[in-house]
N, CA, C and O atoms as a Maestro MAE file, in Angstrom:
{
 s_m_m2io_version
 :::
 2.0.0
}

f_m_ct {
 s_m_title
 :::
 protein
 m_atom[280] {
  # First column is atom index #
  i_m_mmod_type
  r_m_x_coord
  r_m_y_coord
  r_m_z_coord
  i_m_residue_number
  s_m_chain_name
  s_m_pdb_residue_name
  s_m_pdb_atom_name
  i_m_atomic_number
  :::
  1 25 0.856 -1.180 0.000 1 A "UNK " " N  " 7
  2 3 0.000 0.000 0.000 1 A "UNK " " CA " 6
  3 2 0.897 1.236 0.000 1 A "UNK " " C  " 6
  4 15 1.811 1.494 0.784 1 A "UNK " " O  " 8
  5 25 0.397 2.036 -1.165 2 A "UNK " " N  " 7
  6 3 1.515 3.202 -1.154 2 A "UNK " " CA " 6
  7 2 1.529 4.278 0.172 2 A "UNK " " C  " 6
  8 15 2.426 5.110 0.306 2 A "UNK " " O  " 8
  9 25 0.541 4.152 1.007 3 A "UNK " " N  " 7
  10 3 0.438 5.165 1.704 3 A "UNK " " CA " 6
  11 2 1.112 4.492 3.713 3 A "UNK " " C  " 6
  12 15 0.782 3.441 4.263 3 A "UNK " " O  " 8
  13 25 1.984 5.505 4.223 4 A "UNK " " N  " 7
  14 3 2.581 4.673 5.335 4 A "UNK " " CA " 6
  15 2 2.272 5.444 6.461 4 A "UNK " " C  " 6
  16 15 2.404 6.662 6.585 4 A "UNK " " O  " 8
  17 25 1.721 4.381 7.518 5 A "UNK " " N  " 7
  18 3 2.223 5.519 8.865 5 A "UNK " " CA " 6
  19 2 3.215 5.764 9.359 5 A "UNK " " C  " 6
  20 15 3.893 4.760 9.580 5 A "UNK " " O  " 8
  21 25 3.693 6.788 9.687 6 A "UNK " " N  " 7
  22 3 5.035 7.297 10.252 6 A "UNK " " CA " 6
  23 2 4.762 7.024 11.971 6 A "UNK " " C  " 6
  24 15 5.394 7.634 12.833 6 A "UNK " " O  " 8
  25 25 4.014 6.296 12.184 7 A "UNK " " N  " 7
  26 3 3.839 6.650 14.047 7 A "UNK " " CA " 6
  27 2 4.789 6.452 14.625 7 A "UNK " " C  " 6
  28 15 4.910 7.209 15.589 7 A "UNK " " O  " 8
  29 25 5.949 5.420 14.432 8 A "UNK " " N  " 7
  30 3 7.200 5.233 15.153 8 A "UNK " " CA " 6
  31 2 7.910 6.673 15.024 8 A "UNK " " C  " 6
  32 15 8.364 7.187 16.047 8 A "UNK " " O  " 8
  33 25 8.013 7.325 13.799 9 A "UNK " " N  " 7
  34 3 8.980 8.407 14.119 9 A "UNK " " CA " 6
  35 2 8.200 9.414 14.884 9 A "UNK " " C  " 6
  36 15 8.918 10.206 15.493 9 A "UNK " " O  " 8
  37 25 6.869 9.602 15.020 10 A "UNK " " N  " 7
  38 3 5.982 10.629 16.144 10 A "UNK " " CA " 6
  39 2 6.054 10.097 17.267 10 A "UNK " " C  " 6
  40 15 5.508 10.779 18.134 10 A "UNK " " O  " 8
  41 25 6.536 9.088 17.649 11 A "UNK " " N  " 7
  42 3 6.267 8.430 19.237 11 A "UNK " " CA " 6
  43 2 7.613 8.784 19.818 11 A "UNK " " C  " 6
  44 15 7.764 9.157 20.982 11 A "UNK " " O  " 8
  45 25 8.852 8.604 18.687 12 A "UNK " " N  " 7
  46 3 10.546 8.864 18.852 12 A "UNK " " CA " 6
  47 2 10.508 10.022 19.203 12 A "UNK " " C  " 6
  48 15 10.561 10.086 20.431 12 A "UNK " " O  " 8
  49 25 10.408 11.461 18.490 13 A "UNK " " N  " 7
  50 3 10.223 12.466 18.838 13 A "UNK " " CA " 6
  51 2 9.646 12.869 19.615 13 A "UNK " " C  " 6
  52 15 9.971 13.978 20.037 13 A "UNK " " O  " 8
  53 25 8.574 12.223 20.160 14 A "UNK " " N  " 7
  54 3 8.321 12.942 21.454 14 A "UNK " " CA " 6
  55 2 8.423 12.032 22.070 14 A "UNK " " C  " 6
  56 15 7.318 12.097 22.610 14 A "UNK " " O  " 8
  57 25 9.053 10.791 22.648 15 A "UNK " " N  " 7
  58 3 9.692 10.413 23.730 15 A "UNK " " CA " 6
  59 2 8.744 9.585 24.221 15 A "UNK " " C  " 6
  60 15 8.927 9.323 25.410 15 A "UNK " " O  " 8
  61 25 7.435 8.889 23.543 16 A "UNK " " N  " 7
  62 3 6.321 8.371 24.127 16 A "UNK " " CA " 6
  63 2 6.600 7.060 23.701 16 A "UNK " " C  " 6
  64 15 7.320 6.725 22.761 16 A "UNK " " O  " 8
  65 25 5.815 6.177 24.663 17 A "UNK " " N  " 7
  66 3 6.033 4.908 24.460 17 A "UNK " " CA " 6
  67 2 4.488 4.115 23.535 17 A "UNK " " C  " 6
  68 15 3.519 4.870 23.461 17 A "UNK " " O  " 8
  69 25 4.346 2.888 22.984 18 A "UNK " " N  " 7
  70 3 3.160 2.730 22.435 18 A "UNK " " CA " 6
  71 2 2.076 2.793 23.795 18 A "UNK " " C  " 6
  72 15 1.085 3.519 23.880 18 A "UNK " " O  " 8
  73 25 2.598 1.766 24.864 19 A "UNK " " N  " 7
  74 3 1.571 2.004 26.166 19 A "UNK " " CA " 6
  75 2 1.049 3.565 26.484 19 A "UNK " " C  " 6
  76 15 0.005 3.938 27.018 19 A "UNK " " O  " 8
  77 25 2.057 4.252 26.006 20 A "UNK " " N  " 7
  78 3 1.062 5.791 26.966 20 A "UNK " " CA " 6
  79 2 0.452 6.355 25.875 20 A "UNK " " C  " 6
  80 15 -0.426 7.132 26.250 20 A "UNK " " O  " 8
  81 25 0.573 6.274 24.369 21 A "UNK " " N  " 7
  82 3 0.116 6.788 23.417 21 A "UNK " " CA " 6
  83 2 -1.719 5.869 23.608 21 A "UNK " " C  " 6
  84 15 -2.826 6.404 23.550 21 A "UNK " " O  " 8
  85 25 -1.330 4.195 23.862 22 A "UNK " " N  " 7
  86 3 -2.456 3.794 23.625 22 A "UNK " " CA " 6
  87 2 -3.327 4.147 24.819 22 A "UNK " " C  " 6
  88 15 -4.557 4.162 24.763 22 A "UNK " " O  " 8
  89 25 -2.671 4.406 25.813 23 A "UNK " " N  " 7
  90 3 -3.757 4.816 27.227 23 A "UNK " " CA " 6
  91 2 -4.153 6.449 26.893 23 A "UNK " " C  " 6
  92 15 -5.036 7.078 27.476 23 A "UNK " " O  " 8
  93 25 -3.527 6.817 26.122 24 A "UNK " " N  " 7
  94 3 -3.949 8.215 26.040 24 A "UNK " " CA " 6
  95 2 -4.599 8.887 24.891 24 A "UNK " " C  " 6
  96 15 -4.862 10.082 24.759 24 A "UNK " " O  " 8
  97 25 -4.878 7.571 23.820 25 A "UNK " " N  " 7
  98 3 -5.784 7.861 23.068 25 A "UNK " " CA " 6
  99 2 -7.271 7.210 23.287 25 A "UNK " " C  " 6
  100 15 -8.377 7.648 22.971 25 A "UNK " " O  " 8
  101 25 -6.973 6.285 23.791 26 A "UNK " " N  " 7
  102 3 -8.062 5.055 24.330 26 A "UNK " " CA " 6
  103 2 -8.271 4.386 22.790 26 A "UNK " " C  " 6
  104 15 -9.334 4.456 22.171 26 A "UNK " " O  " 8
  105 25 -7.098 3.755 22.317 27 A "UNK " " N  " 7
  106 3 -6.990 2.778 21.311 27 A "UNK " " CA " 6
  107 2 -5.972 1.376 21.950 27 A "UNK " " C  " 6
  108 15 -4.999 1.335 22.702 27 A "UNK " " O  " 8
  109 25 -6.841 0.236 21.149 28 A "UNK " " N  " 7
  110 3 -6.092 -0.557 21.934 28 A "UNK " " CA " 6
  111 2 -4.348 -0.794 21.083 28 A "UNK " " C  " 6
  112 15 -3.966 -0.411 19.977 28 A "UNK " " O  " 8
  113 25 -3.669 -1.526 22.101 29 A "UNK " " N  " 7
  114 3 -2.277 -1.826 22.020 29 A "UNK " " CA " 6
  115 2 -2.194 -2.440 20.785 29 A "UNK " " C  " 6
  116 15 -1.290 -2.095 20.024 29 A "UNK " " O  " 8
  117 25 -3.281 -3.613 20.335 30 A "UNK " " N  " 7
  118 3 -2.870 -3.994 18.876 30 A "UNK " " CA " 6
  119 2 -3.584 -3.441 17.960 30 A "UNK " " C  " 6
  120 15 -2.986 -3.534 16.887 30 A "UNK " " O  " 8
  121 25 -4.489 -2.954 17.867 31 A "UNK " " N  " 7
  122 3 -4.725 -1.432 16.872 31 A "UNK " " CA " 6
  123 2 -3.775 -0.373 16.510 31 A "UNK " " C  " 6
  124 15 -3.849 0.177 15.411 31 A "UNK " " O  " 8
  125 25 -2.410 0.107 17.852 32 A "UNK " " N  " 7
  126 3 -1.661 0.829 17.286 32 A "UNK " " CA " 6
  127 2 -0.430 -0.001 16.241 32 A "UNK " " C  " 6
  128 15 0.103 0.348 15.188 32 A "UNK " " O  " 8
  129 25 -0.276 -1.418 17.219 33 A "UNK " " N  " 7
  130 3 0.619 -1.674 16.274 33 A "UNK " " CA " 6
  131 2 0.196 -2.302 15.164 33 A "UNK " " C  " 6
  132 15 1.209 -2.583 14.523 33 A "UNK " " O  " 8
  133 25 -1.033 -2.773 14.440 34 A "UNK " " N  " 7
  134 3 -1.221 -2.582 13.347 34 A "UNK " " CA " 6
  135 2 -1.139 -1.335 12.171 34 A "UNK " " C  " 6
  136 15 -1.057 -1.598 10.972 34 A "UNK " " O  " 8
  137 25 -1.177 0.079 12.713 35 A "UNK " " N  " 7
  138 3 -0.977 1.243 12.411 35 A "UNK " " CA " 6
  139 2 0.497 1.233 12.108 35 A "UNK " " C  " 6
  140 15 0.938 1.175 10.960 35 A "UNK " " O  " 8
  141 25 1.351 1.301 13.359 36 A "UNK " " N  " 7
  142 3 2.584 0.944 13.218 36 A "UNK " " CA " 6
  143 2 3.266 0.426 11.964 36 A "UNK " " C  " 6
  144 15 3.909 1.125 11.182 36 A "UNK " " O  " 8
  145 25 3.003 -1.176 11.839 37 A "UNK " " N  " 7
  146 3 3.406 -1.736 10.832 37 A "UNK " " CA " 6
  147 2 3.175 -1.732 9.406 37 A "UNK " " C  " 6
  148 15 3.773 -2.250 8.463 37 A "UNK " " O  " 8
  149 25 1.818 -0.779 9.532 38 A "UNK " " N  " 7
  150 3 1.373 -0.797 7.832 38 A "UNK " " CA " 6
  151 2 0.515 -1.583 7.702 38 A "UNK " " C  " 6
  152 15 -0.154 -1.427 6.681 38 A "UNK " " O  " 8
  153 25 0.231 -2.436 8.372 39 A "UNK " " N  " 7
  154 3 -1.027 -3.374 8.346 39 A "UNK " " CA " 6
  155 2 -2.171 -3.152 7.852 39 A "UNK " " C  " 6
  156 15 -2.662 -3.840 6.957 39 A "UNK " " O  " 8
  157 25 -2.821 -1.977 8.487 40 A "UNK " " N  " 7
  158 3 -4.039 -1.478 8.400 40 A "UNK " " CA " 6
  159 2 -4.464 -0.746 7.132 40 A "UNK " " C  " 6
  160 15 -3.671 -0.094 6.452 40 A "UNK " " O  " 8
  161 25 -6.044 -0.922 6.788 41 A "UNK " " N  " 7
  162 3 -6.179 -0.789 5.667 41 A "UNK " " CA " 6
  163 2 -7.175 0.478 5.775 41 A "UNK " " C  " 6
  164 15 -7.830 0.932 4.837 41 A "UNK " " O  " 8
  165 25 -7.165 0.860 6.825 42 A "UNK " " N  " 7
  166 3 -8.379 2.436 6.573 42 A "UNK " " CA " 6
  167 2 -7.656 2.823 8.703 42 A "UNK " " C  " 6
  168 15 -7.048 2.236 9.598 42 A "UNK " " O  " 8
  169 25 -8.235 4.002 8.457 43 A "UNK " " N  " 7
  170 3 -7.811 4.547 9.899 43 A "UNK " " CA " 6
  171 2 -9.490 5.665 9.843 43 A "UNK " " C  " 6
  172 15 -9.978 6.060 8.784 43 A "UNK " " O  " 8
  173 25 -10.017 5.932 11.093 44 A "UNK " " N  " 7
  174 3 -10.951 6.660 11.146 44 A "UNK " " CA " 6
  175 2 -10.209 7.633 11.345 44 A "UNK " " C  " 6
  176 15 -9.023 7.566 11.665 44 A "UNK " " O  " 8
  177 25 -11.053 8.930 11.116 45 A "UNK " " N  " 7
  178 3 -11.323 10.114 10.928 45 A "UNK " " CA " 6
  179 2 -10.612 10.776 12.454 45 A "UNK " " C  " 6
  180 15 -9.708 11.587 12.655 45 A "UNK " " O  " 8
  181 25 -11.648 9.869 13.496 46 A "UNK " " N  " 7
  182 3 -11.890 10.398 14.865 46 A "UNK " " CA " 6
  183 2 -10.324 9.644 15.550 46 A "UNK " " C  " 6
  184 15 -9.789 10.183 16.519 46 A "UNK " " O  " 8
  185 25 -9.798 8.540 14.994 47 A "UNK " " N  " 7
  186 3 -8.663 8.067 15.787 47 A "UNK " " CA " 6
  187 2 -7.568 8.819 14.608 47 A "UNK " " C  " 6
  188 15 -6.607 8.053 14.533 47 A "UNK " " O  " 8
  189 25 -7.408 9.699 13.917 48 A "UNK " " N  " 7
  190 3 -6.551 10.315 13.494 48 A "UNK " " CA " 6
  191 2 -6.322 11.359 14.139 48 A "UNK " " C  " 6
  192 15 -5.176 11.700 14.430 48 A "UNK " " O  " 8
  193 25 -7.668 12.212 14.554 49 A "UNK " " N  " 7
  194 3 -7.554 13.349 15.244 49 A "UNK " " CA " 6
  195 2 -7.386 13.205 17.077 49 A "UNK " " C  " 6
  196 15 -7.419 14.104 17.917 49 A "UNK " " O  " 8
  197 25 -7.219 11.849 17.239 50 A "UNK " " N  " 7
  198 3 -6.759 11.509 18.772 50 A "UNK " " CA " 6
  199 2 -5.131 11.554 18.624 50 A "UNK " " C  " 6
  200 15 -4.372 12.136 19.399 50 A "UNK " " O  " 8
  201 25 -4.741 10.775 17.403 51 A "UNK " " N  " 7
  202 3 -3.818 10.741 17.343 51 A "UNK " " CA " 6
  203 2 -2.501 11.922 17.534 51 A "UNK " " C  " 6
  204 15 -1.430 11.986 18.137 51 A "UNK " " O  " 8
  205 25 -3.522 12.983 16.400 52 A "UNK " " N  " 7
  206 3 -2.649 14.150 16.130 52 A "UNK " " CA " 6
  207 2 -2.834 15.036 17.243 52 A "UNK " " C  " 6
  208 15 -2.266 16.128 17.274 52 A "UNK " " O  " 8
  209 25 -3.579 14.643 18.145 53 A "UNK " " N  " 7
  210 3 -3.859 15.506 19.590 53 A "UNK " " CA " 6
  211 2 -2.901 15.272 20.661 53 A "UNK " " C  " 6
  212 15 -2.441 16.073 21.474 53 A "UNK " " O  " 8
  213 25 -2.640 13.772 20.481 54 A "UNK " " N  " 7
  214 3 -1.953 13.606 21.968 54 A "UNK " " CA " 6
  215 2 -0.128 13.460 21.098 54 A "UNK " " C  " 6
  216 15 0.907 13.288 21.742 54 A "UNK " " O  " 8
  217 25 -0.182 13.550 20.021 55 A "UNK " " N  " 7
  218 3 1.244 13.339 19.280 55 A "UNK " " CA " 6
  219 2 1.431 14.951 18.970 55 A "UNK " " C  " 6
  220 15 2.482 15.418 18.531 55 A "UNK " " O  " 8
  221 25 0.430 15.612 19.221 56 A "UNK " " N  " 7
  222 3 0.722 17.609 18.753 56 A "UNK " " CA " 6
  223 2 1.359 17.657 17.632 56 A "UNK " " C  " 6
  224 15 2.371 18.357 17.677 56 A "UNK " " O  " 8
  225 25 1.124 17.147 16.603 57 A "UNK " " N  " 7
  226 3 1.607 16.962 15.071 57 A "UNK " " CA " 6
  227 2 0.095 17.303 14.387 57 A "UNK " " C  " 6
  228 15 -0.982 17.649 14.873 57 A "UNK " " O  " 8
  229 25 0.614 17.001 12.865 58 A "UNK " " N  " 7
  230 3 -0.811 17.539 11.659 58 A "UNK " " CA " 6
  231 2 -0.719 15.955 11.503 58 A "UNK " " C  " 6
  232 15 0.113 15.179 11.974 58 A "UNK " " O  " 8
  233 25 -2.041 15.669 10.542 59 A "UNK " " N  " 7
  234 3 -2.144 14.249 9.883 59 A "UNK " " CA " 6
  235 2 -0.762 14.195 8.955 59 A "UNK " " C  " 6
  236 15 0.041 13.268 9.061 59 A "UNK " " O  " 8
  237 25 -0.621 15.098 8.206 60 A "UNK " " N  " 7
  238 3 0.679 14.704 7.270 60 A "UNK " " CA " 6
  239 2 1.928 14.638 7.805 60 A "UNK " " C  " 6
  240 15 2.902 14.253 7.159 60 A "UNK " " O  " 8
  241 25 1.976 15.065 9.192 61 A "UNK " " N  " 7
  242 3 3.054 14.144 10.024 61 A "UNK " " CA " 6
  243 2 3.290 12.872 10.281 61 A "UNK " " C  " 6
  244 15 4.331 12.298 10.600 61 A "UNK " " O  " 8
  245 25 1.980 12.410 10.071 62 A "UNK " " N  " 7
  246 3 1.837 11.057 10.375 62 A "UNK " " CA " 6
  247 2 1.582 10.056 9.281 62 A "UNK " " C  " 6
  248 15 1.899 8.870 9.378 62 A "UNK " " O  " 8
  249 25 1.026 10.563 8.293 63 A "UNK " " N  " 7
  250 3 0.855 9.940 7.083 63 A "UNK " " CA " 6
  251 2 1.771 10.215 5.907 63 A "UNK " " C  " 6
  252 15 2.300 11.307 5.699 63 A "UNK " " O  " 8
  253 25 1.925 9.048 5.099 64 A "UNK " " N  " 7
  254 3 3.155 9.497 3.765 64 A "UNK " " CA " 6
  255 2 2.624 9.103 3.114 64 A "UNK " " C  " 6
  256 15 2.022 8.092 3.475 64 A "UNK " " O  " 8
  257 25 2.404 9.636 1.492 65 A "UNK " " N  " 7
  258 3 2.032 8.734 0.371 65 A "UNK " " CA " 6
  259 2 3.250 8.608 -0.211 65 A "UNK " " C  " 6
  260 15 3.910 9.623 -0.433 65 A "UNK " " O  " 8
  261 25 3.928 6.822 -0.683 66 A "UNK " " N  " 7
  262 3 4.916 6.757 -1.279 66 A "UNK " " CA " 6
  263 2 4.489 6.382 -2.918 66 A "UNK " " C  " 6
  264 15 3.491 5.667 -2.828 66 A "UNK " " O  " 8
  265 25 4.770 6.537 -4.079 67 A "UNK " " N  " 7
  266 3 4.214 5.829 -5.082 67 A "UNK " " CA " 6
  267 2 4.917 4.472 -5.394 67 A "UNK " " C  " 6
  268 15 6.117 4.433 -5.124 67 A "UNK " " O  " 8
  269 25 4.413 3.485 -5.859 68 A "UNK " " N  " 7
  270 3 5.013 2.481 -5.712 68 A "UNK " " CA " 6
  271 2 5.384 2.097 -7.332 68 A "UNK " " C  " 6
  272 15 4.419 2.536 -7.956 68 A "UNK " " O  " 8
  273 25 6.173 1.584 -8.141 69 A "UNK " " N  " 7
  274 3 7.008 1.388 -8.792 69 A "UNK " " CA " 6
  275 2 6.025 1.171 -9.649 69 A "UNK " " C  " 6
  276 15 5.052 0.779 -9.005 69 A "UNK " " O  " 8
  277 25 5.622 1.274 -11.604 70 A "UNK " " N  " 7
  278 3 4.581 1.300 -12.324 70 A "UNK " " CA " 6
  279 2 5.014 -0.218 -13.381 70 A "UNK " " C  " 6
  280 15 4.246 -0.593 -14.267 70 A "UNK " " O  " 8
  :::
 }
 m_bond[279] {
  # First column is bond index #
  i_m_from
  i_m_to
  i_m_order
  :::
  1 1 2 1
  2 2 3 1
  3 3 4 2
  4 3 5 1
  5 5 6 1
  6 6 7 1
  7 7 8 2
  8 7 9 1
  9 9 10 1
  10 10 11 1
  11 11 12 2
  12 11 13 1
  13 13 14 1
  14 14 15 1
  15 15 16 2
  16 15 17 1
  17 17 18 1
  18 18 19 1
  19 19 20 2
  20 19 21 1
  21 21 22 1
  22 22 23 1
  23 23 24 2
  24 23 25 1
  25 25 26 1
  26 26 27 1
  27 27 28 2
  28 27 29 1
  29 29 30 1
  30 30 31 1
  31 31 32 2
  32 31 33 1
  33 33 34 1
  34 34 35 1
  35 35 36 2
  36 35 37 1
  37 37 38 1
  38 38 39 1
  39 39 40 2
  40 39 41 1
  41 41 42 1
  42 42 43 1
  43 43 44 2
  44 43 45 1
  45 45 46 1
  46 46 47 1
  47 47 48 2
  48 47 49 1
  49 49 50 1
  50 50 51 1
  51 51 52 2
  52 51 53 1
  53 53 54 1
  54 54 55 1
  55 55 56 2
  56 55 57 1
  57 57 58 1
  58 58 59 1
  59 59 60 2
  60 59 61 1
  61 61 62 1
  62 62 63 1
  63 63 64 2
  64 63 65 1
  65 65 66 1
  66 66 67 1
  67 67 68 2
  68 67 69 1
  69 69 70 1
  70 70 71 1
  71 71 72 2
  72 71 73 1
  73 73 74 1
  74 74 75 1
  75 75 76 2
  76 75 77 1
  77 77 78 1
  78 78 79 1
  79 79 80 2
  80 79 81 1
  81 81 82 1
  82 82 83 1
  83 83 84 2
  84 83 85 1
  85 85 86 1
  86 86 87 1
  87 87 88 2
  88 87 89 1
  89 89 90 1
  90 90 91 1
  91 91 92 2
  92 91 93 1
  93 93 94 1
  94 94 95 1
  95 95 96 2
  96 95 97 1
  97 97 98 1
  98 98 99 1
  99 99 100 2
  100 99 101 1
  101 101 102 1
  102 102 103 1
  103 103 104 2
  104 103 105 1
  105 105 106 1
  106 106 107 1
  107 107 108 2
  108 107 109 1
  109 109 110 1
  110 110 111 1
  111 111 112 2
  112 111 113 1
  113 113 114 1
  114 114 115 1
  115 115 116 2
  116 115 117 1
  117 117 118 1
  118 118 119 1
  119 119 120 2
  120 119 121 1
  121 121 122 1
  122 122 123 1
  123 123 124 2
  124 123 125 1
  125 125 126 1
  126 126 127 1
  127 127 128 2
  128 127 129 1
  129 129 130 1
  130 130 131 1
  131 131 132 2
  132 131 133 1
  133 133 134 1
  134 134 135 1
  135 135 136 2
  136 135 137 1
  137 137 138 1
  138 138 139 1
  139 139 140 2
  140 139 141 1
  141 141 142 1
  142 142 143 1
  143 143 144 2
  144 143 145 1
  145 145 146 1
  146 146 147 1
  147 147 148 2
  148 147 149 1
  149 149 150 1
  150 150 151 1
  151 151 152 2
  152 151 153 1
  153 153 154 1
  154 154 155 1
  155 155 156 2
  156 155 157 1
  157 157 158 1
  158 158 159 1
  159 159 160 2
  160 159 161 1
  161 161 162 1
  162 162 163 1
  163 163 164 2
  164 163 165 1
  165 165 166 1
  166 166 167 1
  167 167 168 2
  168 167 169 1
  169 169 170 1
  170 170 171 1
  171 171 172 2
  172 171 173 1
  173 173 174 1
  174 174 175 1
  175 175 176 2
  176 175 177 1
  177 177 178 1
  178 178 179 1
  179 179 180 2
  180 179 181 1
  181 181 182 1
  182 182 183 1
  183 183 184 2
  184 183 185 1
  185 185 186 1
  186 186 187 1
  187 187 188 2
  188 187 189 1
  189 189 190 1
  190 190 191 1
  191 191 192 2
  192 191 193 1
  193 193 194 1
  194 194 195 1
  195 195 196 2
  196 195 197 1
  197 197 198 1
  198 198 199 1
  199 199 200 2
  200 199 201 1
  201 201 202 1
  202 202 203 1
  203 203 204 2
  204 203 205 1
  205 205 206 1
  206 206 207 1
  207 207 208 2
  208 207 209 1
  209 209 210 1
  210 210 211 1
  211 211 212 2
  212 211 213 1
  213 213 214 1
  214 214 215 1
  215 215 216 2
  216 215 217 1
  217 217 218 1
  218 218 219 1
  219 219 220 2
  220 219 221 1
  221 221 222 1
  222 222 223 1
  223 223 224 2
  224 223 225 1
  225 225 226 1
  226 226 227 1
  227 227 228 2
  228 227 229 1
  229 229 230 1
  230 230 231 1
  231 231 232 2
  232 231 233 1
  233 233 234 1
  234 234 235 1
  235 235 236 2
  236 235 237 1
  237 237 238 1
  238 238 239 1
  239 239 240 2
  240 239 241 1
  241 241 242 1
  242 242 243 1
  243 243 244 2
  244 243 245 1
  245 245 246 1
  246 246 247 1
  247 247 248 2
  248 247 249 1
  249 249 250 1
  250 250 251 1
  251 251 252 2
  252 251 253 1
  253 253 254 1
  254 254 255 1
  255 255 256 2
  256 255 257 1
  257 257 258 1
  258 258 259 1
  259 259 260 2
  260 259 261 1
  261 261 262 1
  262 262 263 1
  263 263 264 2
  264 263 265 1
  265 265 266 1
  266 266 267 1
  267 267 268 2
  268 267 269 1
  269 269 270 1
  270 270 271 1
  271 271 272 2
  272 271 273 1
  273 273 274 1
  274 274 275 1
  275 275 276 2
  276 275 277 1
  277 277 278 1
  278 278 279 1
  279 279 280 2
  :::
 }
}
């Protein structure tokens, strides 16, 4: 999927671990690391904007579109 989450490098930068990100969004532990890994195939609206709340970043901090080879 061309499009990636960056959450490891938003969690690095600010020094957070997946446990306090997931207690502090109220998402569970393997929901983030499906996010994490690329796994996931849609993200809501409302857990993007938890995200970018408790990470104090924009969505395009967190999201990349890469194009993938034609």
């Amino acid at each position: 999927m061309p499009i990636v989450v960056n959450l490891d490098v938003m969690l690095a930068k600010r020094k957070m671990s997946m446990n306090e990100l997931s207690e502090r969004v109220g998402i569970t532990l393997a929901n983030l690391s499906i996010l994490k890994n690329n796994k996931g195939k849609a993200i809501r609206f409302s857990t993007l904007e938890a995200l970018c709340e408790v990470l104090e970043c924009q969505p395009g901090d967190l999201l990349e579109f890469i194009e993938e080879n034609k």
